[in-house]
C-alpha positions in Angstrom: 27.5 -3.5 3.3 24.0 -1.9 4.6 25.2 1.4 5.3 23.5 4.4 7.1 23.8 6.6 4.3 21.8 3.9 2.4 18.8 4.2 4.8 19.0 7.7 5.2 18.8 7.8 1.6 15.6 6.1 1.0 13.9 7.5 4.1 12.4 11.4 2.8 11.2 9.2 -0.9 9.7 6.9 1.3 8.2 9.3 3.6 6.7 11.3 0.9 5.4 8.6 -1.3 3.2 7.8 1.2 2.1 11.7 1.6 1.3 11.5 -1.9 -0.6 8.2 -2.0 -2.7 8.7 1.0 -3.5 12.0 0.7 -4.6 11.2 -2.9 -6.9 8.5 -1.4 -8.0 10.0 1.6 -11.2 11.7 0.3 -12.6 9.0 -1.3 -16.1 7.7 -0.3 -16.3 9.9 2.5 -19.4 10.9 0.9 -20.7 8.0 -0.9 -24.0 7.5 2.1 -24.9 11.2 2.0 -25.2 11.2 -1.9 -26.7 8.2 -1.9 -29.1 9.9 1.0 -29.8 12.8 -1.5 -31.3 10.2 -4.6 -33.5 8.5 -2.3 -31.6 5.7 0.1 -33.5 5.3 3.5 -32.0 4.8 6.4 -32.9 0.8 6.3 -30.5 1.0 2.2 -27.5 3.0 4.2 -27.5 0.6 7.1 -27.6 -2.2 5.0 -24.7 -0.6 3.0 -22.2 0.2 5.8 -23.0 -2.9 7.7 -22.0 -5.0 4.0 -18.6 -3.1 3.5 -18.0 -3.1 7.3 -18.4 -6.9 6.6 -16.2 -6.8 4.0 -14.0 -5.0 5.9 -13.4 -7.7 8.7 -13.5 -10.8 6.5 -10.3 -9.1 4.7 -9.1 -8.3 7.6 -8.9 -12.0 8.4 -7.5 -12.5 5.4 -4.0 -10.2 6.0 -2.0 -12.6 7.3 -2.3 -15.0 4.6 -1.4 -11.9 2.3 1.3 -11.2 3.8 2.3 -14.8 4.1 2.2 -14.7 0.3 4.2 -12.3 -0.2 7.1 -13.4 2.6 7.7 -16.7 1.0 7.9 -15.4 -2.8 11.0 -17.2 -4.1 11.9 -14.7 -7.0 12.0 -11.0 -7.8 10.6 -8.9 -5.6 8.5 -9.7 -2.9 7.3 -6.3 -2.2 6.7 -4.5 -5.4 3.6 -6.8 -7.3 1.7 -5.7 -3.8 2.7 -2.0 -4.0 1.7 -2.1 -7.9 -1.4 -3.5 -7.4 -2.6 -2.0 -4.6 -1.3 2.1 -6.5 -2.9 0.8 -10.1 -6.2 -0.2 -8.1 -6.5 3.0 -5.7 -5.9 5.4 -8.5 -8.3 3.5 -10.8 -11.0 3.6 -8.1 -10.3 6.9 -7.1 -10.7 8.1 -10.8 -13.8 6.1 -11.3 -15.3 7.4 -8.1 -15.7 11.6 -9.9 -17.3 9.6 -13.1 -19.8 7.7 -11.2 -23.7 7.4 -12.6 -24.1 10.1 -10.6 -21.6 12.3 -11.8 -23.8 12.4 -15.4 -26.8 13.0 -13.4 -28.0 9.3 -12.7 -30.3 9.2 -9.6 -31.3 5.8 -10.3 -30.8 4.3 -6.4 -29.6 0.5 -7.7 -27.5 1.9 -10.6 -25.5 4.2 -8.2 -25.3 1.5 -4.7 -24.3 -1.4 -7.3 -21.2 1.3 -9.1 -20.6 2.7 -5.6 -20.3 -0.7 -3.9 -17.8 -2.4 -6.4 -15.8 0.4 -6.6 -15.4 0.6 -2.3 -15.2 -3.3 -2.8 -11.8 -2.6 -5.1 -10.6 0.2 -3.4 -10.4 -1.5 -0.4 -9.2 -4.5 -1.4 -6.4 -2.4 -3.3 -5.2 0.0 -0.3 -5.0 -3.4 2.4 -2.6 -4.8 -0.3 -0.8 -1.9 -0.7 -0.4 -1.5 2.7 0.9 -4.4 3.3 3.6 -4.2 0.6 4.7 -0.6 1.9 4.9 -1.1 5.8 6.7 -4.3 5.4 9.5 -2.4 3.6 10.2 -0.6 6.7 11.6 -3.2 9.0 13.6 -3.8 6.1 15.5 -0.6 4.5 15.4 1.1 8.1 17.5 -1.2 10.6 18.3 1.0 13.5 16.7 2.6 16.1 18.0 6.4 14.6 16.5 5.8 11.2 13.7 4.1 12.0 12.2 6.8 14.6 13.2 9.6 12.1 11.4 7.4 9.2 8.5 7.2 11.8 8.2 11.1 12.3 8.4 11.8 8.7 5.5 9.2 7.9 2.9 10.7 10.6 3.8 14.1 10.1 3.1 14.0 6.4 0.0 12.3 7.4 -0.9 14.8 9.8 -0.2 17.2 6.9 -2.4 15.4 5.0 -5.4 16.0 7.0 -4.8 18.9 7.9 -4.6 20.2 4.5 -7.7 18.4 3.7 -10.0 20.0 6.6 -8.4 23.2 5.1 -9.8 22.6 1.7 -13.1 21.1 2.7 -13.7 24.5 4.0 -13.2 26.7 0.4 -13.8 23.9 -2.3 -15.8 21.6 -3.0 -13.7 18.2 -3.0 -16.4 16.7 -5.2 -15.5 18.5 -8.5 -14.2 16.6 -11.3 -10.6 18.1 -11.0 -10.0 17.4 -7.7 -11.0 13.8 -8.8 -8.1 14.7 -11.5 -5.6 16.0 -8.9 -5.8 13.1 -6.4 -5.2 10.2 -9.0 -2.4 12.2 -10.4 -0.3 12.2 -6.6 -1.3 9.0 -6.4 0.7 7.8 -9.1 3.3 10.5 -8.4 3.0 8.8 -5.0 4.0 5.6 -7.0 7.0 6.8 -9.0 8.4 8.4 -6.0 8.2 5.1 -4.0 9.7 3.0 -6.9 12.3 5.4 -8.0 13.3 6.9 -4.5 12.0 5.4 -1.6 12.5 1.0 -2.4 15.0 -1.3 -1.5 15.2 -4.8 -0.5 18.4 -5.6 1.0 17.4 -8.8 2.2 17.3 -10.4 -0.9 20.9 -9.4 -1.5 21.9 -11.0 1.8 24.6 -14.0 1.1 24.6 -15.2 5.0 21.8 -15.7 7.3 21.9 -16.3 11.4 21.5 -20.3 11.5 19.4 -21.3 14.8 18.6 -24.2 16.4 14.9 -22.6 17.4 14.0 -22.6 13.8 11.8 -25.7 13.8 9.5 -24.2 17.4 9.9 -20.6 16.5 6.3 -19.6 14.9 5.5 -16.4 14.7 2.2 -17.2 17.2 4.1 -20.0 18.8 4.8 -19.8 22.8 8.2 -19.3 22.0 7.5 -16.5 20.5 6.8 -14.2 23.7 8.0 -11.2 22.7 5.2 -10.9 19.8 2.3 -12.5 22.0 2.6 -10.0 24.4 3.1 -7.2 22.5 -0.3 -8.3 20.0 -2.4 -9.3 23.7 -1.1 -5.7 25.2 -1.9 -3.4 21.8 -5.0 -5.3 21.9 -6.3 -3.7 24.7 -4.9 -0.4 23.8 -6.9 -0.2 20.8 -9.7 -1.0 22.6 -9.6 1.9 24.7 -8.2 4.1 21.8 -11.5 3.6 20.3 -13.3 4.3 23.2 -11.4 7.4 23.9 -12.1 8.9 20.5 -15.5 8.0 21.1 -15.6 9.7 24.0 -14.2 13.1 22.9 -17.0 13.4 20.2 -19.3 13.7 22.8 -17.8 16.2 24.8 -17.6 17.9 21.3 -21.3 17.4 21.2 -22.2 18.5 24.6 -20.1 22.0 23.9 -22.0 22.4 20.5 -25.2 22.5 22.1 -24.2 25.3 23.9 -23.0 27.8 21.3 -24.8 30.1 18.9 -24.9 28.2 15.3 -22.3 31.1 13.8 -20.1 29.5 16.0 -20.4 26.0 15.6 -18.9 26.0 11.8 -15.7 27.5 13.6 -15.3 25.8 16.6 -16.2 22.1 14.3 -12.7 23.6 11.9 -11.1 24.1 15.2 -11.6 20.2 16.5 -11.0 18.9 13.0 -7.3 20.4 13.0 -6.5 19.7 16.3 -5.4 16.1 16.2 -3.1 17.2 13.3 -1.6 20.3 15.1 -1.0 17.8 18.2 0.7 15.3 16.0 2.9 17.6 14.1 4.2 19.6 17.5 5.3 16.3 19.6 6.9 14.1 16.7 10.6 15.3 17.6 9.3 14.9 20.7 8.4 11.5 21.3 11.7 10.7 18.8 14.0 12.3 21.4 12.2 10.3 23.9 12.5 6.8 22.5 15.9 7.4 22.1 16.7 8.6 25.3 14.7 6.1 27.5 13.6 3.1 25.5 10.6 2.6 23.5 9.0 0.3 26.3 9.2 2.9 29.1 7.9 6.0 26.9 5.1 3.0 26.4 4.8 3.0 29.5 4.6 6.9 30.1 2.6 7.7 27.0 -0.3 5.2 28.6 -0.1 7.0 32.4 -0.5 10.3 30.6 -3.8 8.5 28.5 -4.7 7.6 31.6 -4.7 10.8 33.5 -6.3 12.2 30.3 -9.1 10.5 30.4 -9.8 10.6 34.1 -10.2 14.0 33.7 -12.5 13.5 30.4 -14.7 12.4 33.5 -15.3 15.7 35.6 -14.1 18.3 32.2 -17.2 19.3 29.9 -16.4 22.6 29.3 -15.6 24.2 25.6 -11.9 25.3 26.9 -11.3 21.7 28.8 -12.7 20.3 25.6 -9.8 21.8 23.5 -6.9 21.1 26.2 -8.7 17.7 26.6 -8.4 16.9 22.3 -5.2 18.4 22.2 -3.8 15.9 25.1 -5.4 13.0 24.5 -4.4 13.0 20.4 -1.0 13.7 21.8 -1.0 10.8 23.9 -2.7 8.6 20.8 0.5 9.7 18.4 3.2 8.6 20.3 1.7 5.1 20.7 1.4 5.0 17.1 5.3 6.3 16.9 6.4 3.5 19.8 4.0 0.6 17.9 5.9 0.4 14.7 9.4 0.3 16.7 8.1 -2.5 18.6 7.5 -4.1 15.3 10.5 -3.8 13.5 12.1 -4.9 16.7 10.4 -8.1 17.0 10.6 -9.2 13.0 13.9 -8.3 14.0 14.3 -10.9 16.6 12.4 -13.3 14.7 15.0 -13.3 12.0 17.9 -13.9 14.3 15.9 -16.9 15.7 14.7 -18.4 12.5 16.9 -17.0 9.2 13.3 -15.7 7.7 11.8 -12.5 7.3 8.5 -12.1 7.8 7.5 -8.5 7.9 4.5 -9.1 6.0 3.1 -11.6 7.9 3.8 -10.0 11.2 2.0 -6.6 10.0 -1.2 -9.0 8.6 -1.4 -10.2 11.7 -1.0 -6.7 13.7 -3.7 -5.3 11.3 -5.9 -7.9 12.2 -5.6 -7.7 15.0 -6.0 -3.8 15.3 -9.2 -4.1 13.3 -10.8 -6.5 15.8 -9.8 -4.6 18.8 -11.0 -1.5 16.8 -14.8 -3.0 16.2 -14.6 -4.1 19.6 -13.9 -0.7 21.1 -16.7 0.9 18.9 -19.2 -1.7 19.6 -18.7 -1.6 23.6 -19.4 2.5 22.8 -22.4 1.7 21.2 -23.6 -0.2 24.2 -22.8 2.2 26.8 -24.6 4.6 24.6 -27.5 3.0 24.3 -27.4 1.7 28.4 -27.6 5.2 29.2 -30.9 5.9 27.3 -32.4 3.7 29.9 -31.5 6.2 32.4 -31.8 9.5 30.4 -35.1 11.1 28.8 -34.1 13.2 26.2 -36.5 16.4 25.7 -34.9 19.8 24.7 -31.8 21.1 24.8 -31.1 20.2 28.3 -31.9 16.3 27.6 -29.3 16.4 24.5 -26.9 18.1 27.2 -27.7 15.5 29.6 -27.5 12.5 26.8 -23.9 13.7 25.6 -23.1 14.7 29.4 -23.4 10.9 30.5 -22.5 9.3 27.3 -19.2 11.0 27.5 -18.6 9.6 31.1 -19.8 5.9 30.3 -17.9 5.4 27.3 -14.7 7.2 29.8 -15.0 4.8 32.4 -14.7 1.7 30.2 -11.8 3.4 28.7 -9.7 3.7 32.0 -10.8 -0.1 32.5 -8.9 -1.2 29.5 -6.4 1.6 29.9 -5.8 0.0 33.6 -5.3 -3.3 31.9 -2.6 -2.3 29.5 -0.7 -0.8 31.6 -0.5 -4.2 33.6 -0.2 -6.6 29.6 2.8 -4.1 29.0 5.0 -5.4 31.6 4.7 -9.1 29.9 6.6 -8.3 27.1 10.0 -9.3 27.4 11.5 -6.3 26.3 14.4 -4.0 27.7 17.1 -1.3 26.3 19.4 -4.0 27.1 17.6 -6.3 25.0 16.6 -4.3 22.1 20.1 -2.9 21.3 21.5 -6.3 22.0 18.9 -7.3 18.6 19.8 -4.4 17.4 23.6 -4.9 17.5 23.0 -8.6 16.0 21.7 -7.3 12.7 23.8 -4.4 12.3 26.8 -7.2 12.5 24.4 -9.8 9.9 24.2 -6.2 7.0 27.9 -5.9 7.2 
């Protein structure tokens, strides 16, 4: 029998694991294009660079929910573990090889360094998608109620609020390039690892001896039509991503419009200041947004978490001010955590449903295709920035201090407005998706009676 004590016992190894491993990780090649910039790359070299991993990026990207596939249909063993291994050995490799670079022993040969630096970013990206995959597919599947799995939720984005919180902390006293940070981050990430295997990983499935039989099986796809409830929910967090990006994009320019008006002693302060925000407004609504989804359904505190993004961001239009800016960040990153809390119940809920329908689980597949998905919808939102940025230079001379002002000024409202535009449309896709309470303890109730 699956019991609640099982879950419950997994979820803080879980949880931390993923503290370890990602805060390990997060550093790395944050700074690869300015020390690159230091030996002699042009702008034309860097360009070229981004644009080829951003490349790389995508094409993976594509590639996720064939991974995942992969890993779903393996017949023996585990099916999560040679993912989680390889993607652990690979990020700690990279992240150690990253402090011993050419540049490390004082190379400032430009080919040498963009040829070591690009096969390591090559691997390391590679390696974290793979592990990824392997860890969030785990979830649907030690964590099979609603209880567990929003506590399992809070743990996981608090720790990774943590994360960067801690990091902005320690970006301002050390330098994070030094060889024994390079030390200290591969040793949690294999900490990370042993925590995970030892603690926090379980496959129950595979110990299953009965599995629902339905007659669906043959029409049930995961991107079939008869699959509605996962259509919607990919065409509506589609559009939400979209204007995620957007909004992000938008509150670095109101960040940019206040730091043109403060004295430069300030603007060190008041950049720590917006850094840590997002964290601090993650960390203080978690409990928050768990009580919620308990309390009202994950579809309706949806629906409330995108009016309040919405309201957020009309007033991103008419606020410039450094104290609106603050409120503003504080609000809007609020808003952007509890869709990432609500996302992954929707998730679970629909491998879930799939399971009941078909006797398969799929939870790799399913997250391939929802990081696909998000990475699309991502570029998207960053490339429709990009254009209204550079639509308002048509309209905007920029000369002084007051033309940066004005630049930022209507950047800030042009990327907004496209924002409430997609905002406006996901609030109408999230009424497609043909989900309830009713519905989702109804699932729910169906797989707590399959684990006993």
């Amino acid at each position: 029998m699956f019991s609640k004590i099982s879950s419950n016992k997994f979820s803080l190894g879980y949880s931390i694991s993923s503290f370890l491993i990602t805060f390990g990780a997060i550093t790395l090649y944050k700074s690869v294009t300015t020390n690159l910039f230091l030996i002699g790359a042009n702008t034309f070299d860097l360009i070229i660079y981004t644009a080829f991993f951003s490349g790389f990026s995508f094409i993976l990207a594509l590639l996720t929910p064939l991974l995942g596939s992969i890993s779903d249909k393996k017949k023996r063993g585990s099916r999560r573990s040679p993912y989680l291994i390889i993607g652990i050995v690979g990020m700690s490799l990279m992240t150690f090889l990253y402090y011993f670079s050419p540049l490390s022993f004082g190379s400032t040969d430009l080919f040498l360094n963009i040829l070591y630096f690009g096969i390591m970013q090559g691997i390391y990206i590679f390696s974290s998608i793979v592990f990824n995959i392997g860890f969030i597919s785990l979830f649907p599947e030690m964590f099979r109620d609603l209880n567990s799995r929003t506590k399992v939720i809070g743990l996981l984005l608090g720790f990774s609020a943590l994360g960067s919180l801690i990091i902005v902390i320690l970006e301002v006293f050390f330098n994070l390039e030094e060889l024994y940070f390079g030390i200290i981050f591969v040793l949690l990430i294999v900490l990370g690892g042993i925590i995970l295997f030892r603690y926090g990983f379980d496959e129950p499935y595979l110990r299953l001896s009965e599995k629902p039989k339905s007659n669906e099986h043959a029409s049930y796809k995961i991107l079939s039509s008869n699959n509605k409830l996962f259509i919607w929910f990919l065409i509506a967090f589609f559009f939400i991503t979209i204007s995620e990006a957007l909004i992000e994009g938008a509150l670095t320019y109101i960040w940019g419009f206040n730091l043109e008006n403060i004295t430069p002693s300030l603007i060190e302060i008041n950049t720590f200041f917006m850094n840590i925000i997002p964290s601090v407004a993650i960390i203080a609504f978690l409990l928050y947004w768990r009580k919620l989804s308990l309390s009202i359904g994950i579809k309706k505190l949806l629906k409330i978490l995108l009016l309040a993004l919405l309201i957020f961001s009309l007033a991103l239009l008419f606020l410039s001010d450094l104290i609106s800016a603050y409120i503003l960040t504080f609000l809007i990153n609020l808003s952007l955590s509890g869709l990432s809390f609500v996302k992954l119940l929707f998730l679970a809920i629909i491998i879930d449903h799939y399971f009941l329908n078909t006797g398969r689980r799929c939870e790799a597949t399913y997250f391939g295709f929802n990081y696909m998905f998000n990475l699309i919808s991502g570029f998207i939102g960053i490339y429709l920035g990009q254009f209204a940025t550079v639509f308002s230079m048509l309209f905007i001379t920029i000369s002084g201090p007051d033309g940066f002002q004005e630049y930022y000024f209507f950047n800030k409202i042009g990327i907004s407005l496209i924002a409430l535009i997609f905002i406006g449309i996901s609030m109408v896709l999230i009424r497609k998706i043909p989900l309830d309470t009713e519905k989702y303890y109804k699932i729910e109730k169906e797989i707590t009676e399959i684990n006993t």
